[in-house]
C-alpha positions as CSV (number, residue, x, y, z in Angstrom):
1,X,153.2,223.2,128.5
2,X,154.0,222.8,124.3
3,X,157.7,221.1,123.9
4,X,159.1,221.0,120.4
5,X,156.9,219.7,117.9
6,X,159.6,218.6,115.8
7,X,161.7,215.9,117.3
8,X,160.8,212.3,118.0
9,X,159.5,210.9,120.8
10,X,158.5,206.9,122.0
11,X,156.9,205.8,125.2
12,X,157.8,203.2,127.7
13,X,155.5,201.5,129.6
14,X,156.6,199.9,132.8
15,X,153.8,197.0,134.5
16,X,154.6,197.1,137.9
17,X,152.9,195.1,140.8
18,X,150.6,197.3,141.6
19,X,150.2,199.4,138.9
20,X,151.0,200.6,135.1
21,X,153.6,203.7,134.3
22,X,153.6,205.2,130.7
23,X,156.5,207.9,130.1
24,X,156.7,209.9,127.3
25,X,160.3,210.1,126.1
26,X,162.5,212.3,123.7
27,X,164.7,210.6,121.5
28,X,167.7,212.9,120.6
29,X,168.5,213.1,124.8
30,X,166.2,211.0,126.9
31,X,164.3,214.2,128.0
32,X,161.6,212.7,130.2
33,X,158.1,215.0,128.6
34,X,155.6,213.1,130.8
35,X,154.3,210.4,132.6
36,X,150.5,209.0,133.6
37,X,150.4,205.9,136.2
38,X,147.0,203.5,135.9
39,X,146.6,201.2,139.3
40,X,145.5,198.1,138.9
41,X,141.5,197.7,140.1
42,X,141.9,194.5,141.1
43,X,145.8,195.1,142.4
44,X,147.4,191.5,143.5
45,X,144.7,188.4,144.2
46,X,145.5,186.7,147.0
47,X,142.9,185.6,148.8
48,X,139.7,184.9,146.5
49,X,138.9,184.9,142.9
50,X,137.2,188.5,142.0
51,X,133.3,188.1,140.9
52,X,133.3,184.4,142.2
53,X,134.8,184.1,145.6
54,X,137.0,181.1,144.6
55,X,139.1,180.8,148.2
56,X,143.1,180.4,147.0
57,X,145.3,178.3,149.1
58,X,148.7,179.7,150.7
59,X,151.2,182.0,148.9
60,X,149.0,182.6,145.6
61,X,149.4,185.7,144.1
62,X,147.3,185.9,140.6
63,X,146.2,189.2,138.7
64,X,143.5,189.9,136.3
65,X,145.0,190.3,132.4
66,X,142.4,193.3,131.6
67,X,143.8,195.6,134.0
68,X,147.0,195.3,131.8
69,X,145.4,196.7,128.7
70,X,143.6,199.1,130.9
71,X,147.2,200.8,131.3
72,X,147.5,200.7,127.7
73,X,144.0,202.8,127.0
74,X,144.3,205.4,129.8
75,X,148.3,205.6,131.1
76,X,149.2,206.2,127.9
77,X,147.1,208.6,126.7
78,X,147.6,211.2,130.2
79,X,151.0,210.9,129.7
80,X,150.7,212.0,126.1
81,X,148.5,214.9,127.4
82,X,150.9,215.2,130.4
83,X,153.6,215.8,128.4
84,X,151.5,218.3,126.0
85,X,152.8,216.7,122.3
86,X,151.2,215.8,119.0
87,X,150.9,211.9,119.9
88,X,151.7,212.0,116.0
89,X,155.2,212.1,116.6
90,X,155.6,209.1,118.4
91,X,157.8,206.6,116.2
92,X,158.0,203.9,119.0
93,X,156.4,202.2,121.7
94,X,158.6,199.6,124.5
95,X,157.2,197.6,127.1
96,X,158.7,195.4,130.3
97,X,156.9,193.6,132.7
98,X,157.4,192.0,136.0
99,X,158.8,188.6,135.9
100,X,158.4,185.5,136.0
101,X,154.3,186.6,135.4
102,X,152.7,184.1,133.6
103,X,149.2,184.0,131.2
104,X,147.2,180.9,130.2
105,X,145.8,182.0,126.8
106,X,143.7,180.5,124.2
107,X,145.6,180.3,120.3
108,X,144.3,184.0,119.6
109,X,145.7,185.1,123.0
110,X,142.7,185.2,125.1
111,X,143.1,184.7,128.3
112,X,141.7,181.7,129.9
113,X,140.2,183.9,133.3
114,X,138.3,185.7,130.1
115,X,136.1,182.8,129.5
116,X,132.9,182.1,131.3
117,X,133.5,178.9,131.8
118,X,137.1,179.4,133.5
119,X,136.0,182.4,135.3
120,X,135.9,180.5,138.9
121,X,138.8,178.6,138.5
122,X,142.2,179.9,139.7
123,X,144.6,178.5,137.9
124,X,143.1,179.9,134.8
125,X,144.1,183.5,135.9
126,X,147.6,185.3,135.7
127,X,150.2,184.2,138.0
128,X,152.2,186.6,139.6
129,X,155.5,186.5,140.1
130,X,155.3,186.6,143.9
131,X,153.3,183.6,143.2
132,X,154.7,180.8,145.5
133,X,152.8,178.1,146.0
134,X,154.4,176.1,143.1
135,X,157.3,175.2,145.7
136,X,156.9,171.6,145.6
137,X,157.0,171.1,142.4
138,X,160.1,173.4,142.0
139,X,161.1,171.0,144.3
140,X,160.6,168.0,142.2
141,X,162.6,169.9,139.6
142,X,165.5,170.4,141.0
143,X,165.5,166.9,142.5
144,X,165.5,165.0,138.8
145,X,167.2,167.4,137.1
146,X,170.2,167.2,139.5
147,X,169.9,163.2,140.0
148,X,169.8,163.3,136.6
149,X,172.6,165.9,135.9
150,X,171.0,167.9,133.2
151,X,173.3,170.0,131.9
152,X,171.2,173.2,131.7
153,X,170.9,173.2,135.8
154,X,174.1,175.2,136.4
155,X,173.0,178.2,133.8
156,X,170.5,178.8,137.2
157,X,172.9,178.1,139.6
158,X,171.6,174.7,140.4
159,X,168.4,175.6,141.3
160,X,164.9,176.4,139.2
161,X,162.6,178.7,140.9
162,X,159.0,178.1,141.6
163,X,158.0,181.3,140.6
164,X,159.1,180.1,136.8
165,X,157.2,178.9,134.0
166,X,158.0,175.1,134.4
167,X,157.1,175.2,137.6
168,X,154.0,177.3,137.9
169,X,152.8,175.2,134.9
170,X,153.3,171.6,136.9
171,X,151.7,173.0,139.3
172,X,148.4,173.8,136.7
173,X,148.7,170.5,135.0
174,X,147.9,168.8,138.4
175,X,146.1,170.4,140.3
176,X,143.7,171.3,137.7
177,X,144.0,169.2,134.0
178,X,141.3,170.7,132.6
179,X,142.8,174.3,132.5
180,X,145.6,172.8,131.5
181,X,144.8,171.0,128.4
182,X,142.9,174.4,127.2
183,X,146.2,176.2,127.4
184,X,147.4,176.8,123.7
185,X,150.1,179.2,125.1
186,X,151.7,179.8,128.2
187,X,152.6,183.3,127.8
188,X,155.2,185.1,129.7
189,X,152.9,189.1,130.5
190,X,156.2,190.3,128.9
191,X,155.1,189.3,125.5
192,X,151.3,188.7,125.8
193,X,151.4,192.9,125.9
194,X,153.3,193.4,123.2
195,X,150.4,190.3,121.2
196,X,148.1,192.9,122.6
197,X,149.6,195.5,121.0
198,X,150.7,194.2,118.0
199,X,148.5,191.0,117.2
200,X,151.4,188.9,116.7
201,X,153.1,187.0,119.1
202,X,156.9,187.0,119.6
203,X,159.2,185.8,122.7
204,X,161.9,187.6,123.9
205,X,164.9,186.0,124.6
206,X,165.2,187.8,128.2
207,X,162.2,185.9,129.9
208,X,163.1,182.5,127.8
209,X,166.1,182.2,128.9
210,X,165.7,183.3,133.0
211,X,162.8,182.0,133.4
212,X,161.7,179.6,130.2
213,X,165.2,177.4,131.1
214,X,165.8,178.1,127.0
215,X,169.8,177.6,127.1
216,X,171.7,177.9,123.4
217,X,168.4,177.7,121.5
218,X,166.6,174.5,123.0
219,X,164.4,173.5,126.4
220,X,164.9,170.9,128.9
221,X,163.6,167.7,126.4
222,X,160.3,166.0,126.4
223,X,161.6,162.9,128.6
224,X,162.7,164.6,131.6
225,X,159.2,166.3,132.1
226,X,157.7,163.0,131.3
227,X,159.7,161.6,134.5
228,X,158.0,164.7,136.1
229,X,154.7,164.1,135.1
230,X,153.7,162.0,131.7
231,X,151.2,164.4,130.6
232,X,153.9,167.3,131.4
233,X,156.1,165.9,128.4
234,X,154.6,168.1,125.8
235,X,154.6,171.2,128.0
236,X,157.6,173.1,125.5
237,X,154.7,173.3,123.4
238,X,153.1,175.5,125.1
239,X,155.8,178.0,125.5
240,X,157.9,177.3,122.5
241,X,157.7,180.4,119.9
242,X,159.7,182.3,117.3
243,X,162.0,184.7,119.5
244,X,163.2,188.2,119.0
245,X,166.5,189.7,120.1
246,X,166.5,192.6,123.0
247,X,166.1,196.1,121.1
248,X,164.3,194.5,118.4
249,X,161.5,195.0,116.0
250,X,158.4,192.7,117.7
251,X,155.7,194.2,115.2
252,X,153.7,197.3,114.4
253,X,151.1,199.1,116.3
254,X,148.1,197.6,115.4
255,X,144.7,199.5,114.4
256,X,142.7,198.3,117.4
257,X,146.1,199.0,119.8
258,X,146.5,202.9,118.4
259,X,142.9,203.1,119.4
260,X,143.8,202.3,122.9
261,X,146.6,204.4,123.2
262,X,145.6,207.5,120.8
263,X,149.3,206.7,119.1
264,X,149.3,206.9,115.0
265,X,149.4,202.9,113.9
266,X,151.9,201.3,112.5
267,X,154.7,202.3,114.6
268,X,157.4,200.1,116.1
269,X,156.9,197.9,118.9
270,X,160.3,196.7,120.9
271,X,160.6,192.7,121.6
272,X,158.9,192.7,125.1
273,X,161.4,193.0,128.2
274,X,161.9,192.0,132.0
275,X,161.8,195.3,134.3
276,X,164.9,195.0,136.0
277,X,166.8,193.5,132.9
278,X,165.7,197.1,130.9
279,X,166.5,199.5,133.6
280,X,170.5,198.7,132.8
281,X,170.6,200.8,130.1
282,X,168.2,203.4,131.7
283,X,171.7,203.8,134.4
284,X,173.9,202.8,131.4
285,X,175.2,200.4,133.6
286,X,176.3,197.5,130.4
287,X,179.8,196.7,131.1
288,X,180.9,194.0,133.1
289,X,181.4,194.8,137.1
290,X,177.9,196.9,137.3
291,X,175.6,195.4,139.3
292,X,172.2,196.5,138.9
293,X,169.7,196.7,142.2
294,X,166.1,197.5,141.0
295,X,164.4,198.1,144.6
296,X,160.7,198.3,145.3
297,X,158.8,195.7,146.2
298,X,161.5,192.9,145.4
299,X,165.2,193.6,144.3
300,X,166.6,191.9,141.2
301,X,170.1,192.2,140.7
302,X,171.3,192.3,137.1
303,X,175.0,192.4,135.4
304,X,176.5,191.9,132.3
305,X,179.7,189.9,131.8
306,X,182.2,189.1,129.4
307,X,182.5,185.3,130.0
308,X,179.9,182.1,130.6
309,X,180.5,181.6,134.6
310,X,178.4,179.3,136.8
311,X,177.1,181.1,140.0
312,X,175.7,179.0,142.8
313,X,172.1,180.2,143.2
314,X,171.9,182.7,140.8
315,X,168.7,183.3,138.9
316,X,170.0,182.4,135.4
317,X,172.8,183.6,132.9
318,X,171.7,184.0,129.8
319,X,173.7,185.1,126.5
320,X,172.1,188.4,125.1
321,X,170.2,188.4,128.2
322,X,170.5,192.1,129.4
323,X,172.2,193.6,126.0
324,X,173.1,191.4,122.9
325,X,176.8,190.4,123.0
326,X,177.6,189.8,126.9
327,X,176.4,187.1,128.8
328,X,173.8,188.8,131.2
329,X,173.6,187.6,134.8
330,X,170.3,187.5,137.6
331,X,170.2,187.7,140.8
332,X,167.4,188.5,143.3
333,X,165.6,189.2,146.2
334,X,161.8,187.9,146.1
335,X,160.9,190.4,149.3
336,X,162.4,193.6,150.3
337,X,159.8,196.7,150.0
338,X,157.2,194.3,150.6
339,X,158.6,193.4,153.9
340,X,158.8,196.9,155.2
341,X,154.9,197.4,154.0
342,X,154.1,194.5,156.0
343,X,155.8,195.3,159.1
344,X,154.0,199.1,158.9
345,X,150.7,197.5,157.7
346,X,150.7,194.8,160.5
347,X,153.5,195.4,163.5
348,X,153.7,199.2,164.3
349,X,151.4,200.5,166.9
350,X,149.1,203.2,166.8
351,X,150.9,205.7,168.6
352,X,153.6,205.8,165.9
353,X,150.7,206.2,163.4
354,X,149.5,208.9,165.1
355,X,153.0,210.7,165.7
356,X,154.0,210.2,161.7
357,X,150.4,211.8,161.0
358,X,150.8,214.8,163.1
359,X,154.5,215.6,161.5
360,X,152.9,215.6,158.4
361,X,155.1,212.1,157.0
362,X,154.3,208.6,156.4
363,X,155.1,205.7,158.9
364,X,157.7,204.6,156.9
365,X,159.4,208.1,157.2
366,X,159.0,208.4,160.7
367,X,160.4,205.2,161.5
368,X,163.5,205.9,159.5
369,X,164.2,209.0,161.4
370,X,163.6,206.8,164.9
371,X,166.0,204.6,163.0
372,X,168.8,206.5,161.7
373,X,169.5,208.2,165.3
374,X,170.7,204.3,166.4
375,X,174.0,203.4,166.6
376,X,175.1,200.1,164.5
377,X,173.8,197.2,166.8
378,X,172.3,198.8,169.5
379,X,168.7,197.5,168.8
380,X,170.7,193.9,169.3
381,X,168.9,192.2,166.8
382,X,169.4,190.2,163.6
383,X,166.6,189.1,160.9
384,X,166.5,187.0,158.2
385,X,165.0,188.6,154.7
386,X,162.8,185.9,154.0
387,X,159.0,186.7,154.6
388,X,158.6,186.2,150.8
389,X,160.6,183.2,150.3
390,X,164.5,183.6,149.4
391,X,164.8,183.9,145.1
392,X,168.6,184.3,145.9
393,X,171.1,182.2,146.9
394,X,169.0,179.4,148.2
395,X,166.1,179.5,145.9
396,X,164.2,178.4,148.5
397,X,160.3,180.0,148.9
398,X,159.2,177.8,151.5
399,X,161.7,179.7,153.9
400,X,160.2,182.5,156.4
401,X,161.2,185.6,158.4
402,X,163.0,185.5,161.0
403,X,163.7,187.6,164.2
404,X,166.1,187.0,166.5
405,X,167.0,189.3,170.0
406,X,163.8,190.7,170.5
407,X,163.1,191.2,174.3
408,X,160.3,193.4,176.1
409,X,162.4,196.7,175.4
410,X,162.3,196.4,171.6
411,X,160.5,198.8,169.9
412,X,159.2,199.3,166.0
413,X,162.0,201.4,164.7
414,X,164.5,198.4,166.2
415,X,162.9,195.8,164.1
416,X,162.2,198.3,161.3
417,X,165.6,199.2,160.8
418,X,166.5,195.4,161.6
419,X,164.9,194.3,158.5
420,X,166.3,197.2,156.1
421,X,169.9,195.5,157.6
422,X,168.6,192.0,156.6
423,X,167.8,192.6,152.8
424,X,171.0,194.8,153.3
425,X,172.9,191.5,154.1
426,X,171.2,189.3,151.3
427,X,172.5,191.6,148.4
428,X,176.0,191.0,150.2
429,X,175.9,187.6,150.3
430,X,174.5,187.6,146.5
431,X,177.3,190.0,145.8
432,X,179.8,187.7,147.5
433,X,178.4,184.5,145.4
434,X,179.3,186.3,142.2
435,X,182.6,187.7,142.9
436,X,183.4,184.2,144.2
437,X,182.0,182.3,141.2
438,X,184.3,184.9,139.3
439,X,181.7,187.7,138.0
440,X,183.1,190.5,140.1
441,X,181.0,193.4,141.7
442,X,182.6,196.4,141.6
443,X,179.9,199.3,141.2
444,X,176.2,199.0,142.7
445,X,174.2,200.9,140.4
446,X,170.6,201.7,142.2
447,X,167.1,202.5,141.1
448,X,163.4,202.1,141.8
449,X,161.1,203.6,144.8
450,X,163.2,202.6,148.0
451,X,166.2,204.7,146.7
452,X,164.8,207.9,148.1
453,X,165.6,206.4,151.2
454,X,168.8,208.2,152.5
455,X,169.1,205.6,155.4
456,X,168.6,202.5,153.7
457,X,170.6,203.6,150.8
458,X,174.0,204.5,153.5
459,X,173.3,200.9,155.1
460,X,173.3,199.2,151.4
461,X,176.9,200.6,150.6
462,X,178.2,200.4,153.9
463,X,177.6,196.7,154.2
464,X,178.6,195.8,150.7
465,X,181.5,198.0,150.4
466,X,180.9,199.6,147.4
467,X,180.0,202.8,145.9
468,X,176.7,203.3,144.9
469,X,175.6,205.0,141.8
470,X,171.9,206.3,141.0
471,X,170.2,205.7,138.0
472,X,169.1,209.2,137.6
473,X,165.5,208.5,136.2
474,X,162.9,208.1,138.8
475,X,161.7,205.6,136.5
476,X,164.4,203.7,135.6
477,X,162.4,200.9,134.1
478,X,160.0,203.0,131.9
479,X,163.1,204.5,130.9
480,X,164.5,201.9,129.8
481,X,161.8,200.8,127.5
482,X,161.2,204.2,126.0
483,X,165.4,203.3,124.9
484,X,164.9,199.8,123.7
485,X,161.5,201.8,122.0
486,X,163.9,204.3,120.2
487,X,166.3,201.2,118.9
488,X,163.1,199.2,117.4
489,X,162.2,202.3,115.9
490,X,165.6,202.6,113.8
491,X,166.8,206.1,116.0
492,X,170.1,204.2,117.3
493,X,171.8,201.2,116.0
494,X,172.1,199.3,119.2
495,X,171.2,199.6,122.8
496,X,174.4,200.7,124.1
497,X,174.9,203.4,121.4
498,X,170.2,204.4,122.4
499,X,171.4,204.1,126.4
500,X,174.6,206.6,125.9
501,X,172.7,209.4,125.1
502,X,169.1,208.8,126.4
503,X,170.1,207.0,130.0
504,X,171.9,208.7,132.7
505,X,173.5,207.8,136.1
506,X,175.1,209.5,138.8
507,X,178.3,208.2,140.4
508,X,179.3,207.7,143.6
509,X,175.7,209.1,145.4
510,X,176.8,206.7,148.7
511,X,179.9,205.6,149.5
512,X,180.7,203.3,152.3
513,X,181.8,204.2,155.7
514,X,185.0,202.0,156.9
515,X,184.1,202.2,160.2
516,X,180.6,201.6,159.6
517,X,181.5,198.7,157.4
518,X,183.8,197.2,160.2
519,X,180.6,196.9,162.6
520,X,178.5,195.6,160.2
521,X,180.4,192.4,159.3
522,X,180.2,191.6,162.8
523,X,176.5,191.3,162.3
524,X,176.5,190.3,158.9
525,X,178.7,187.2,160.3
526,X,175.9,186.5,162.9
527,X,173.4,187.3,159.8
528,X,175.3,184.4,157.8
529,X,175.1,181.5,160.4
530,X,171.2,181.9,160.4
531,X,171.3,181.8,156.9
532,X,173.1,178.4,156.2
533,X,171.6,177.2,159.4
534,X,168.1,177.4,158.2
535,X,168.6,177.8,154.6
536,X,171.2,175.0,153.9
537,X,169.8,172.6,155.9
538,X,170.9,172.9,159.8
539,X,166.9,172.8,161.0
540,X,164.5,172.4,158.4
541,X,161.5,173.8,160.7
542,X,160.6,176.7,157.9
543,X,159.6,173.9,156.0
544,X,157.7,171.7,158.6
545,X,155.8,175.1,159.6
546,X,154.7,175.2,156.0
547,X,153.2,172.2,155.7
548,X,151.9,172.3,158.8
549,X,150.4,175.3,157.5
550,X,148.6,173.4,154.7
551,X,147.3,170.9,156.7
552,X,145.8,173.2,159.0
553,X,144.2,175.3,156.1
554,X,142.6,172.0,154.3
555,X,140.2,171.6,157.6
556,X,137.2,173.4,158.6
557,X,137.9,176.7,160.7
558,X,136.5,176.3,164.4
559,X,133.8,178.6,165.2
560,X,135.3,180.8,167.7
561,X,132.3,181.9,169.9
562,X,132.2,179.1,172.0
563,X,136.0,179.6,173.0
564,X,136.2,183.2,173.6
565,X,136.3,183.7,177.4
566,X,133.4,186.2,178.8
């Protein structure tokens, strides 16, 4: 299929968990031409270093930083030969990346895992977002900064998450120094992609701010990480570079990137972005009021507002954060997809396996049909959303799952539909936090894989209350930074004007059912005492498990045989 050879075109590329997506965009309407997807070889690390067999501890997640260029050499180009156009009239390139995904590089950018003589050492690799097991000294954080009352604390609702940058990188200096002190740059994936493509290194002011703690041009100063840690006190160093405004001009394509990609050199690059942060103006959801819900694996919850307002729990407010001009707001929900994948990978029988295979669907499918022909409450349980930790309101990732009302009589598509209820009720009580802390929800704007899930999607807005609007790309995020792509490359003056004629949204897709919304707050009220009863306090035995957990895993595993009854 030929399109028009004479308009212009940019590609977004959106790195995912799992994989790479490259869209090939038109720039006078958003006219989506083509799209390639690379998965990641080496896909989410969690157990052992690839090559060496380095074991990792509890709630690693790492990723290997040539499998993010790999996107670059061969999504790009199949969606350019998807699509069927001259690559020559590409004008722009934009990029966004999952967050808070960090790289320990060398001055030139190399990544540390590159080096032979990092390559068995773990913390010399990426760390994931999903990466956890910087808890404790999240911990620690929080501790000084609120005994010492720093006045950046409230910008992230009082809490800073161990999935960011200060924390992750406490955790490197002491557990291992010596990867440490070889760390030039600490380099949010955001912009080491865009240093890939461009060969010069610029910080956008998106993952500075959310997850850098970079509040009205400065970091937290060099004594309080010295109270940390002595040897953390020159850590700003490390992360400290020039920064460059959302929509902007990072660079050119260089030589050695337009080889990669097959794209003509010298074209713009857009100032690197945060996935859910560029999907707003992929649903042209910029004004305050619309809350964006990117859902796949996670859920981050983004909005723009008018005035500087401190939410308890929030994931950071940051001025120009989402679009320049409007203080941009971030919320989240560190597992929701991923808890539905586990329960199918690890809980559902195989029976149900066999029954989805012989209609032709997937598990998940066939347990959302079992599921939607329940009425509200009859499977008479309630869970708690927090398998991967809770990012949102408690900033809390040594929290668990929890399941409460199963008996003998429960079956999968009880619990399944359970847990889609559960992450149902943590973007309530996020959406409650807001409108309390006065930033007002009124429109729930929706994207990513788990919105093609009629079900789920009905449940969302009948809990909340709200309407629900559909970001009408499937690819909301690549979307996005094919628009922030066509503002670098001088097609639009500013995002909003790039998002009004290349995004699109549809209105009103769900909207919720009073009577259905009546019997939810029932269990949303039963959903809210476990929350603040494990979450705020009441019984800290989430916690205890953990670390009973470590201890356990720091001793030699029995042999097994010998107890195994014959």
């Amino acid at each position: 299929m030929t399109h028009d050879q004479s308009e212009a075109l940019v590609v977004g590329i959106d790195f995912g968990t799992l994989s790479g997506r490259a869209v090939v965009v038109r720039v006078s309407d958003g006219a989506e031409l083509g799209s390639a997807v690379h998965e990641y070889p080496h896909a989410v690390v969690t157990e052992a270093l690839p090559g060496s067999g380095t074991p990792l501890g509890p709630d690693w997640a790492l990723q290997v930083p040539g499998d993010y260029v790999d996107v670059l050499r061969k999504a790009v180009p199949a969606a350019i030969a998807a699509a069927g156009v001259d690559p020559g009239r590409v004008v722009g390139i934009g990029t966004d990346f999952t967050a808070c995904t960090m790289v320990p590089t060398l001055a030139d950018g190399t990544p540390l895992s590159e080096l032979p003589a990092f390559a068995d050492r773990p913390h010399a690799y990426v760390k994931l977002w999903r990466h956890h097991a910087a808890q404790p000294q999240a911990d620690r954080i929080n501790q000084l900064a609120a005994d010492r009352g720093e006045w950046w604390l409230p910008r992230y609702g009082g809490f800073i998450s161990s999935e960011w940058e200060f924390a992750k990188g406490l955790q490197v200096l002491e557990e291992d120094p010596e990867v440490y002190a070889a760390i030039v740059h600490w380099v949010e994936a955001a912009d080491w992609i865009v240093w890939q493509l461009t060969g010069s290194y610029v910080r956008n002011v998106c993952s500075a701010g959310y997850k850098g703690i970079r509040q009205d041009g400065r970091y937290p100063d060099p004594e309080f990480l010295a109270a940390l840690n002595p040897d953390f006190a020159d850590f700003v160093s490390k992360i400290d570079q020039p920064t460059g405004e959302l929509g902007a001009r990072a660079g050119t394509l260089s030589a050695q990137a337009a080889e990669w990609t097959g794209l003509p050199a010298g074209i713009a690059v857009a100032v690197g972005n945060v996935d859910a942060h560029v999907t707003a103006a992929a649903g042209q959801a910029l004004d305050p009021g619309q809350m964006v819900a990117i859902m796949g694996t996670s859920t981050c919850h983004v909005m723009n507002g008018a005035e500087l307002r401190e939410v308890p729990g929030m994931c950071g407010v940051v001025d120009g954060g989402i679009v320049p001009g409007l203080w941009g707001y971030e919320a989240g929900q560190s597992g929701v997809g991923d808890i539905f994948a586990h329960f199918v990978r690890r809980h559902v029988p195989p029976d149900y396996v066999d029954a989805a295979r012989a209609g032709g669907i997937s598990v998940h499918e066939h347990l959302t049909r079992l599921a939607a022909r329940q009425r509200i409450g009859e499977h008479g349980l309630i869970a708690l959303d927090w398998h991967s930790g809770n990012r949102s309101v408690l900033v809390d990732h040594e929290l668990s799952g929890l399941l409460v009302g199963e008996t003998l009589a429960t079956r999968p598509e009880d619990i399944y539909r359970a847990l889609i209820e559960a992450t149902a009720f943590g973007t309530r009580t996020i959406i409650e936090t807001f409108t309390a802390a006065g930033v007002p929800v009124t429109e729930l704007v929706v994207s990513g894989g788990l919105v093609r899930n009629k079900l789920l999607m009905q449940i969302y807005s009948d809990v909340t209350r709200l309407p629900l609007a559909r970001i009408v790309s499937d690819q909301g995020p690549a979307l996005g930074s094919a628009i922030h792509a066509a503002v670098a490359a001088g097609a639009y003056p500013d995002i909003r004007a790039a998002a009004a004629r290349m995004g699109g949204v549809e209105r009103g897709v769900y909207q919720p059912d009073e009577a259905a919304a009546a019997r939810y707050d029932e269990l949303y009220r039963e959903y809210r005492e476990l929350h603040d009863h494990f979450g705020r306090g009441g019984n800290t035995v989430m916690r205890r498990l953990r670390a009973i957990q470590r201890r356990a895993l720091t001793e030699p595993a029995p042999a097994g045989d010998e107890l195994v009854t014959r």
